[in-house]
C-alpha positions in Angstrom: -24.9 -114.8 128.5 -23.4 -113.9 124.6 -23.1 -110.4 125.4 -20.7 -110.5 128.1 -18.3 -111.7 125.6 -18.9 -108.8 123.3 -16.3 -106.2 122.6 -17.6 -102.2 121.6 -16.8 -100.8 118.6 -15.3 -97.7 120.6 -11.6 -98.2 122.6 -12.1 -98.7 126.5 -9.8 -96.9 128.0 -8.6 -99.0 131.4 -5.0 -97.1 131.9 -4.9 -93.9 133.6 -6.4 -90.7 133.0 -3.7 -89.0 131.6 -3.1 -91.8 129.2 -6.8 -91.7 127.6 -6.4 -87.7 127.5 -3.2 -87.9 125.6 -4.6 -90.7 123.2 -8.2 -88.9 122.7 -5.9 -86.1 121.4 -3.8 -87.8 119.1 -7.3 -89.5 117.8 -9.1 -86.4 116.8 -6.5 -83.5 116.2 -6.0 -85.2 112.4 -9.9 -84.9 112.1 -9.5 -80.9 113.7 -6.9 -79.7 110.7 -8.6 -82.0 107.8 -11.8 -80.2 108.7 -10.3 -76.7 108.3 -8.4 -77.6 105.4 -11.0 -79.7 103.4 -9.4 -81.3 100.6 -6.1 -79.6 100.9 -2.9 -81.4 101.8 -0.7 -81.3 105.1 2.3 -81.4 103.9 4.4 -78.2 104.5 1.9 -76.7 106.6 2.5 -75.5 110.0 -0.6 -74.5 112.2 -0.4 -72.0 114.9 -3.3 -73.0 117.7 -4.9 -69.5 117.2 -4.6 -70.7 113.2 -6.5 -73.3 114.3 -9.6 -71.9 116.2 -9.9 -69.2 113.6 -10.2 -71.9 111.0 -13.2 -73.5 112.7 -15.1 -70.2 113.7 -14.9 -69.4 109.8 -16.8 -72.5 108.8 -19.9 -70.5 109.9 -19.6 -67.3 108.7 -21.8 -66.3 105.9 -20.9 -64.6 102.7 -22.7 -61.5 101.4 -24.1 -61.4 97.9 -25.3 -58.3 96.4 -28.3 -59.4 93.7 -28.1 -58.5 90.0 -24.8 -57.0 90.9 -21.5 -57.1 89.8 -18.2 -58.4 92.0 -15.9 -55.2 92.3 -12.3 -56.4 91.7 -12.1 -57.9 95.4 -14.8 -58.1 98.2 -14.3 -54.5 99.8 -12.4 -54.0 103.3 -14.0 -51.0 104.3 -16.4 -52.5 106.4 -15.1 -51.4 109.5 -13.6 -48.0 108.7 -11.0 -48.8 111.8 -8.1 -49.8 109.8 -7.5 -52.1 106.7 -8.0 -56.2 106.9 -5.0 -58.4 107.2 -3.9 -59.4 103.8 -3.1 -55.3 103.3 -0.6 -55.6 105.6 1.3 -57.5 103.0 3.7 -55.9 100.4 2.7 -54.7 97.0 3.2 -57.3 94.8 4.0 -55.6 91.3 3.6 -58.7 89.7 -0.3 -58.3 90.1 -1.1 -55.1 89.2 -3.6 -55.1 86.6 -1.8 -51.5 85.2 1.5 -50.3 84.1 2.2 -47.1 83.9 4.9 -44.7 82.6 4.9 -41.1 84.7 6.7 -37.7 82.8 9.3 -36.8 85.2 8.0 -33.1 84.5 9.4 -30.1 86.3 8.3 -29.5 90.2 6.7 -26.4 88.8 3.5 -28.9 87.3 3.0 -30.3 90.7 4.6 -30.1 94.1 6.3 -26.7 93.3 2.4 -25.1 92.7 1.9 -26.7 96.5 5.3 -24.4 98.2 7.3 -27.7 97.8 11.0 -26.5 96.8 14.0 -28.9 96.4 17.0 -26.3 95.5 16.9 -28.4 91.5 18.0 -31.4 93.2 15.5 -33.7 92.1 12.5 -33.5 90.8 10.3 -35.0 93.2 10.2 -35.1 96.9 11.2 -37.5 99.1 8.2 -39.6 100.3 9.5 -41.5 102.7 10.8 -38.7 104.9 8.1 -35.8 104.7 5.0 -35.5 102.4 3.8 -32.2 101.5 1.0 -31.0 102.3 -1.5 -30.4 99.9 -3.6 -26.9 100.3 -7.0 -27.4 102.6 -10.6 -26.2 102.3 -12.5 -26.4 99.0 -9.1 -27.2 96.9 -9.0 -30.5 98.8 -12.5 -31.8 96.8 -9.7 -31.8 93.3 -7.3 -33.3 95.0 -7.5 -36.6 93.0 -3.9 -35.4 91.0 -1.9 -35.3 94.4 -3.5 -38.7 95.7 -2.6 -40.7 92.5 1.0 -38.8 92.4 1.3 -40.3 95.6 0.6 -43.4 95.0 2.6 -44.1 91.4 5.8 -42.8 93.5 5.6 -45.1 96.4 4.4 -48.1 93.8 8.6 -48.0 93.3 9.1 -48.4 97.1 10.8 -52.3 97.2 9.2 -52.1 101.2 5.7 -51.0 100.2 3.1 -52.7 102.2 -0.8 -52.5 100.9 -1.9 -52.5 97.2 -0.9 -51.4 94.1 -3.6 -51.7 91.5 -1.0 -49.5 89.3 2.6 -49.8 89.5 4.9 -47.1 87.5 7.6 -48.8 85.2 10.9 -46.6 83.4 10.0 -47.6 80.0 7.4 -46.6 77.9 6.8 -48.7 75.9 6.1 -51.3 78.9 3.4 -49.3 80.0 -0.5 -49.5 79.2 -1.2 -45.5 80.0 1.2 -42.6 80.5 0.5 -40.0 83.3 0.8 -36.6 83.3 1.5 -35.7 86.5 0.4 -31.8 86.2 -1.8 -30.2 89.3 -4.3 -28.9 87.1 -6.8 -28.1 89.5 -4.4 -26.4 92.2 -3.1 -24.8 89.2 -6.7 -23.5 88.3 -7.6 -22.5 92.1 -4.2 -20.9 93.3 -2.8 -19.5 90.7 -5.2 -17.6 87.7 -4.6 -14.3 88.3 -2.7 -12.3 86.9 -0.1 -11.0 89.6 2.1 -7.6 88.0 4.3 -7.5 86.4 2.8 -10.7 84.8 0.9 -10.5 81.8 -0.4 -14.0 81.9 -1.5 -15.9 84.6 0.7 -18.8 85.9 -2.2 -21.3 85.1 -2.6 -20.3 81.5 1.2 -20.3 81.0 1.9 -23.6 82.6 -0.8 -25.3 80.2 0.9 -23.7 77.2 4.5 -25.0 78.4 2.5 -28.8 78.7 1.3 -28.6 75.6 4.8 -27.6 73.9 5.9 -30.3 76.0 3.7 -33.4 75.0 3.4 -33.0 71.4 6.8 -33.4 71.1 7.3 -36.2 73.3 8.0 -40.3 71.4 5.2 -41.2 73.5 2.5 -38.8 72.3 3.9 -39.3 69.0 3.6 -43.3 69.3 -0.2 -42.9 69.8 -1.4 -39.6 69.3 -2.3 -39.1 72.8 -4.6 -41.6 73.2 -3.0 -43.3 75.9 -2.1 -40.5 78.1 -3.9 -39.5 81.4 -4.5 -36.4 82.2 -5.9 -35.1 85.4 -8.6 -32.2 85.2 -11.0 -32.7 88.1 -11.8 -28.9 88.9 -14.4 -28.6 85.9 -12.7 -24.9 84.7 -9.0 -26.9 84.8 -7.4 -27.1 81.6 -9.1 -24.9 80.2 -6.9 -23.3 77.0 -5.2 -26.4 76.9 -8.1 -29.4 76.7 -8.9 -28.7 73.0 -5.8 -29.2 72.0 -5.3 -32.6 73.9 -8.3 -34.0 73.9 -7.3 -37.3 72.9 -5.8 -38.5 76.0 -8.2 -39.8 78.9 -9.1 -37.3 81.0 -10.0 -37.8 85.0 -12.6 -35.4 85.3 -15.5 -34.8 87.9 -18.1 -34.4 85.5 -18.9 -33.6 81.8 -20.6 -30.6 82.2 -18.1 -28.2 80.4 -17.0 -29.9 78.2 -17.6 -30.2 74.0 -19.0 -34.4 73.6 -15.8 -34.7 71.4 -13.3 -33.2 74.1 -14.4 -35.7 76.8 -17.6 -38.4 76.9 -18.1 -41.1 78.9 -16.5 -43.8 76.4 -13.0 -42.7 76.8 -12.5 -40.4 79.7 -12.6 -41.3 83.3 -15.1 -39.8 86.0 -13.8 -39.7 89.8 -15.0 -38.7 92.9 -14.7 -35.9 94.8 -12.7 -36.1 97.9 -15.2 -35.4 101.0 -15.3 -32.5 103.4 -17.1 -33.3 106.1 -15.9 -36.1 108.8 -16.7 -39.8 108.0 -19.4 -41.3 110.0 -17.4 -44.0 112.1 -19.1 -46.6 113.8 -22.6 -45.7 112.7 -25.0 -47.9 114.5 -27.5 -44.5 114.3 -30.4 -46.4 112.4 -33.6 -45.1 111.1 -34.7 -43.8 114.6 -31.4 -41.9 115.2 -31.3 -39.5 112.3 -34.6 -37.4 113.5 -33.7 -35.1 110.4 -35.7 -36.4 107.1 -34.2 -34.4 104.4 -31.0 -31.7 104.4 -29.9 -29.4 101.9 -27.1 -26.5 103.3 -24.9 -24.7 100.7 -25.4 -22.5 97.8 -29.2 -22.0 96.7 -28.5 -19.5 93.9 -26.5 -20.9 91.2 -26.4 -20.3 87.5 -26.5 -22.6 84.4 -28.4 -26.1 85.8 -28.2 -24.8 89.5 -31.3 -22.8 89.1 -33.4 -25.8 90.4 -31.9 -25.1 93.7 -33.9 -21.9 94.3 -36.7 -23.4 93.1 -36.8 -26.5 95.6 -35.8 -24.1 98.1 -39.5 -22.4 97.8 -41.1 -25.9 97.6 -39.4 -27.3 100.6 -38.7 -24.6 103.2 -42.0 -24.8 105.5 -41.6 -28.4 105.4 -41.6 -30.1 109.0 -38.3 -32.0 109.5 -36.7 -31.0 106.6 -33.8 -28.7 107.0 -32.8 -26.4 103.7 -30.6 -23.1 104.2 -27.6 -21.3 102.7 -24.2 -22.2 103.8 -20.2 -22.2 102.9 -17.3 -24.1 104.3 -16.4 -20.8 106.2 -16.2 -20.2 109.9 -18.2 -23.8 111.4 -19.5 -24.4 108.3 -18.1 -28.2 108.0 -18.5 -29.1 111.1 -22.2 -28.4 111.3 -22.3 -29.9 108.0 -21.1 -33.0 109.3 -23.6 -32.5 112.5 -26.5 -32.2 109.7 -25.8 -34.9 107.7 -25.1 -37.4 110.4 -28.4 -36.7 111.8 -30.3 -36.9 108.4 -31.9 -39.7 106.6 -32.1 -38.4 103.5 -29.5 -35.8 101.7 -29.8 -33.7 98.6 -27.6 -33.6 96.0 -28.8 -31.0 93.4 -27.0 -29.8 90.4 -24.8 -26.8 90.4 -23.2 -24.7 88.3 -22.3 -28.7 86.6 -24.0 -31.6 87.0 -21.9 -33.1 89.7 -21.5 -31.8 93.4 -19.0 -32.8 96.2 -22.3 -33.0 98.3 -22.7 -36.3 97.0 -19.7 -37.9 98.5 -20.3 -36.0 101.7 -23.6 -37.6 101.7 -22.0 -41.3 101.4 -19.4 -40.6 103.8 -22.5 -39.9 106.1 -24.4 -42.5 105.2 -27.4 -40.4 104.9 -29.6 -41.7 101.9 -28.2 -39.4 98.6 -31.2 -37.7 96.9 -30.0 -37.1 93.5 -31.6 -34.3 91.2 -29.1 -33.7 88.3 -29.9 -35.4 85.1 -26.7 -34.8 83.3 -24.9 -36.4 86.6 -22.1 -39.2 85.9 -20.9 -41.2 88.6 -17.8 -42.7 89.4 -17.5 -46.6 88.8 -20.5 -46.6 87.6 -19.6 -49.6 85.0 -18.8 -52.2 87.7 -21.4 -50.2 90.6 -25.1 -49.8 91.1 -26.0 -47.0 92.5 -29.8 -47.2 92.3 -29.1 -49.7 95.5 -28.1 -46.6 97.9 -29.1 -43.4 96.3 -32.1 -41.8 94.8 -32.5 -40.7 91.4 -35.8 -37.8 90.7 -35.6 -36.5 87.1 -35.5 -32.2 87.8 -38.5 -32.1 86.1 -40.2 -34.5 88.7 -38.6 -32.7 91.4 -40.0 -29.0 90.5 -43.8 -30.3 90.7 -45.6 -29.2 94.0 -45.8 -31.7 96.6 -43.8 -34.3 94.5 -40.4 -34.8 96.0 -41.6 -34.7 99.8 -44.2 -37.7 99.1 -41.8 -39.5 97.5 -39.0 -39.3 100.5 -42.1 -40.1 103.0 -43.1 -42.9 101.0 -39.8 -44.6 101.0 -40.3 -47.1 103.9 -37.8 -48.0 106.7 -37.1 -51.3 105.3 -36.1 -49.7 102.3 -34.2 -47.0 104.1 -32.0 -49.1 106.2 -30.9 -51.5 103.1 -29.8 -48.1 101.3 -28.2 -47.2 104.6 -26.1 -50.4 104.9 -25.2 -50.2 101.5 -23.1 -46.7 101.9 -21.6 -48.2 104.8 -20.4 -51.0 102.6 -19.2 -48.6 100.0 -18.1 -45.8 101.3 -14.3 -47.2 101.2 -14.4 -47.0 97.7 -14.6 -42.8 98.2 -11.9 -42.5 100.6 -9.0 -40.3 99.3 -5.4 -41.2 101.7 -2.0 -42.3 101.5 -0.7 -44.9 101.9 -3.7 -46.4 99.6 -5.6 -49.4 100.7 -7.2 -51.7 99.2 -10.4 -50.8 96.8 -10.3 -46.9 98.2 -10.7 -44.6 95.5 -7.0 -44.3 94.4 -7.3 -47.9 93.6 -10.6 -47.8 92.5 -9.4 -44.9 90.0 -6.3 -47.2 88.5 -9.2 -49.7 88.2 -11.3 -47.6 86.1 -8.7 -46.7 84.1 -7.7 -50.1 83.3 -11.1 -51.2 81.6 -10.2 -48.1 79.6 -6.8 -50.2 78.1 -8.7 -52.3 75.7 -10.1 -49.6 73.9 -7.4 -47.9 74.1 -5.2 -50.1 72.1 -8.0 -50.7 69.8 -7.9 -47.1 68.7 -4.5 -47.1 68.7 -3.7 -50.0 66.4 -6.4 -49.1 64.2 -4.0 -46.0 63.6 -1.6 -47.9 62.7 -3.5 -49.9 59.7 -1.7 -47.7 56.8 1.2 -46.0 58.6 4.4 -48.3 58.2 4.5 -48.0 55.0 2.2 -45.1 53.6 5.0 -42.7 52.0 3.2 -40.3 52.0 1.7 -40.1 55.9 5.6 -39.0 56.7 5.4 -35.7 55.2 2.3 -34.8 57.3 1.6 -34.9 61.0 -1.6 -35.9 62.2 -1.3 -36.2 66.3 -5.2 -35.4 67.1 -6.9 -37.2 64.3 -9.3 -39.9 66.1 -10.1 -43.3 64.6 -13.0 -44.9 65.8 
């Protein structure tokens, strides 16, 4: 008979329905926002109802982790190749670049000029924010890394800029971490070498001379002997009169191939990708079974200097079933059945050339066909903060040339294997993606990235420099600009 007297725990509800369905709301909504924001305060927040179903359905989702790996700067938005994440529709915020940067207002003739661009002499540079020029297509588009990051430092001033800005360009110098030197060198270098009559020198060669006059007179050269300049040099035969006499900036180059070790190395100088040909694979849900291709090669087979192993592979791999391995150029459909190939390949070679580096290899990634890399001397951009052994293929060329050894190798790879290389370059093909505006972690960050690891030892060598020259009497009398302390 006790336990008719007994009250629950729980409220009985004996009003009307619409009573007990406003007061079970008031009961758990607190319990709905404390759960999505777990140990943060209410106060000041105000909670959209979309706010609040997005909150919940994130409570599940996983995290990726990459093993043995380092964190780039940010977890990468390029995922979905659609369009950028949220946050980058916010504005720059110059506050939080991790660069500052001081840009030559040099003459159009260094840069847009060599594109067609003409102003009349009424300012230096164009207007962004009404009409871009376009820079040059086919193969000068690979070097094209000098307009990008031009781009990019002249719309960093733009109060309204929305997106990032790893690098932001500040008036003063002596602000600044880097200088740039905003010279085309590589549009320079492909348009404009010959000699047209009644020239005697090519435009190229005289428009490195007239830089050259230029910086070494320059406060800011003076202030650190070069060290802390950027130059851009991508095209490995840009620069070429001019890169022994100032060698102690940081170059952006593609590779070291031409160059003397005390003219550019790996420890000060700056190694960027190409920018891609063919069309990025978007929305590749193609797998393992898609791509019936196992292994394409098309473009030059006879090259000089390191590019001999092309020929040679050639022989050893043109009978092979399901490998495909011919001559071809960028001319007439050339890219487009390039893109055709490599989107229906698992595997792509990327051989030396004339130097150790190739555009092939960022055409590969943008495919996300499985790189096959066969160039020992090869650098690779971001390679200090990226491991590439997790999506490409490394054979030493003296591996490669043996009969029967590269093609057991490729069949051997399992699909397991395959497909975790494969959804790797989907993950990291952002980081390769030349375009402006920039977005977050594409290359043009990614490059302002690079450089800024550079800073520290920049400023290193730089105040080492400094250790007897304030009040060394005799230093004044002399000029040293391209004397290196290490």
């Amino acid at each position: 008979m006790a336990s008719k007297s007994m009250q629950p725990y729980w409220p009985v509800c004996r009003k009307p329905f619409l009573f007990c369905l406003s007061l079970a709301t008031i009961l758990v909504l607190p319990y709905l926002l404390f759960w999505g924001y777990a140990g943060k305060p209410l106060v000041n927040h105000v909670l959209p109802k979309e706010k609040i179903f997005s909150m919940i359905e994130s409570q599940s989702t996983p995290s990726r982790d990459h093993e043995d790996e380092p964190p780039l700067s940010t977890d990468s938005t390029f995922l979905d190749q659609k369009g950028p994440a949220d946050e980058e529709l916010e504005r720059c915020d110059p506050s939080k670049a991790v660069l500052k940067v001081f840009m030559y207002d040099l003459p159009p003739e260094f840069h847009f000029a060599l594109m067609g661009w003409n102003d009349d002499g009424k300012s230096v540079w164009p207007d962004t924010r009404t009409k871009i020029p376009d820079y040059p297509g086919g193969l000068n588009l690979q070097h094209s890394i000098e307009y990008w990051l031009t781009l990019d430092l002249l719309s960093s001033k733009f109060p309204d800029r929305s997106g990032p800005c790893s690098a932001v360009r500040v008036e003063d110098s002596r602000e600044a971490d880097v200088v740039f030197v905003p010279f085309f060198s590589s549009l320079s270098y492909n348009r404009h070498s010959k000699i047209i009559p009644p020239q005697t020198v090519s435009t190229n060669k005289l428009l490195q001379k007239k830089l050259v006059q230029f910086l070494t007179v320059q406060k800011e050269w003076k202030r650190s002997g070069g060290r802390d300049h950027i130059i851009m040099a991508h095209h490995p035969n840009s620069m070429l009169d001019a890169r022994t006499k100032l060698w102690p900036c940081m170059f952006i180059l593609a590779d070291f191939g031409r160059y003397f070790p005390h003219v550019a190395n790996v420890e000060k100088d700056v190694i960027a990708p190409y920018k891609h040909l063919i069309t990025t694979f978007v929305n590749d849900s193609s797998g393992f079974d898609g791509r019936p291709t196992l292994l394409y090669f098309q473009g030059a087979i006879y090259r000089k200097d390191g590019g001999s192993i092309r020929q040679e592979l050639f022989y050893l791999l043109r009978d092979e079933k399901d490998v495909h391995f011919s001559f071809g150029s960028i001319g007439g459909n050339g890219i487009s059945e390039a893109t055709r190939g490599m989107h229906a390949s698992k595997f792509c070679l990327n051989i030396a050339g004339d130097t150790p580096s190739s555009n092939r290899l960022f055409d590969a990634i943008a495919s996300h066909c499985v790189p096959i890399i066969i160039s020992d001397d090869i650098e690779l951009p971001y390679e200090d903060i990226l491991d590439y052994s997790k999506f490409c293929v490394f054979v030493r060329t003296s591996d490669a040339v043996k009969k029967g050894f590269l093609i057991k190798l490729i069949r051997g790879i399992s699909r397991e294997d395959w497909t975790q290389m494969w959804q790797r370059l989907k993950e990291v093909e952002g980081y390769y993606e030349f375009q402006y505006p920039s977005k977050k972690d594409d290359a043009v960050q990614m490059i302002w990235q690079a450089v800024a690891r550079k800073v520290p030892s920049i400023r290193l060598k730089v105040h080492r420099s400094r250790r007897f020259s304030r009040f060394d009497v005799s230093n004044r009398t002399r000029s040293t600009p391209f004397k290196v302390f290490t």
